[in-house]
C-alpha positions in Angstrom: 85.4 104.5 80.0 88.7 106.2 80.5 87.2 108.8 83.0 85.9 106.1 85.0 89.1 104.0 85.1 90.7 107.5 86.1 88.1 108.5 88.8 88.4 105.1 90.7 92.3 105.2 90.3 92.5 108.7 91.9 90.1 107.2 94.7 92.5 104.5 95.3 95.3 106.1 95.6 93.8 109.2 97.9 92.4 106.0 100.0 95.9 104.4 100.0 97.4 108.1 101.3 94.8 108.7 103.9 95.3 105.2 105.1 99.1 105.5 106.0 98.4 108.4 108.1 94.8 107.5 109.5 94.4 105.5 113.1 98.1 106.5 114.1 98.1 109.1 116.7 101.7 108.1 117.7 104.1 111.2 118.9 105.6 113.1 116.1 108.3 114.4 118.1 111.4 111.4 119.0 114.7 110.5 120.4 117.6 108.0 119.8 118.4 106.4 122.9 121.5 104.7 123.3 122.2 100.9 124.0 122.6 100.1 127.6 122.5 96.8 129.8 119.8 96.9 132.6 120.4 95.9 136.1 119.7 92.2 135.4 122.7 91.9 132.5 119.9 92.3 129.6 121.5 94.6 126.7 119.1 96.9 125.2 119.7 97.8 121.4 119.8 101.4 120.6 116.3 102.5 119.3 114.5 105.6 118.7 111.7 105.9 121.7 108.5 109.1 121.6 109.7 112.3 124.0 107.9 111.9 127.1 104.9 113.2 128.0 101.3 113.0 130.1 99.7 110.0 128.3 100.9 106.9 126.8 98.0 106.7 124.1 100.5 108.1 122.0 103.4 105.3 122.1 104.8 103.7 119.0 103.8 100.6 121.0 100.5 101.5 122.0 97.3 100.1 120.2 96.5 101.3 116.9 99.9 103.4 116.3 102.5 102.6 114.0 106.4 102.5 115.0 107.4 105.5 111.4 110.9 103.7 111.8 110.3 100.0 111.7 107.0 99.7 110.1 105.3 97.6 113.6 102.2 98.0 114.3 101.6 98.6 118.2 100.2 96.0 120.3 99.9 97.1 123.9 97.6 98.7 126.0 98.0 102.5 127.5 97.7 102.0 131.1 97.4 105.4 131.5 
């Protein structure tokens, strides 16, 4: 009995590890970017924001990535 309660608690916690890390393909690599108001008069917050690149697939706000700093869960579509 003990074995089993110990074989299914080692499966959930490899299953909660792999699930942290699994369906995010966001950027590794990131920069601060400073606050700033736009032409319009909006202020932008300082944030953290992926390094540019060829794709946006890998966005913290693209589908199926997760933002590492604040926990959200991506929402838009890559349009390229």
């Amino acid at each position: 009995m003990k074995q089993i309660i110990f074989a299914a608690t080692l499966v959930l916690v490899a299953t909660a590890a792999q699930a942290q890390n699994f369906g995010t393909g966001s950027n590794s690599r990131s920069h601060s970017v400073q606050g700033y108001t736009t032409n319009s008069g909006t202020y932008v917050a300082p944030h953290a924001a992926t390094n540019p690149n060829s794709t946006q697939r890998d966005n913290y706000s693209a589908t199926g990535n997760v933002n590492p700093y604040t926990g959200a869960v991506g929402t838009r579509t890559p349009r390229y």
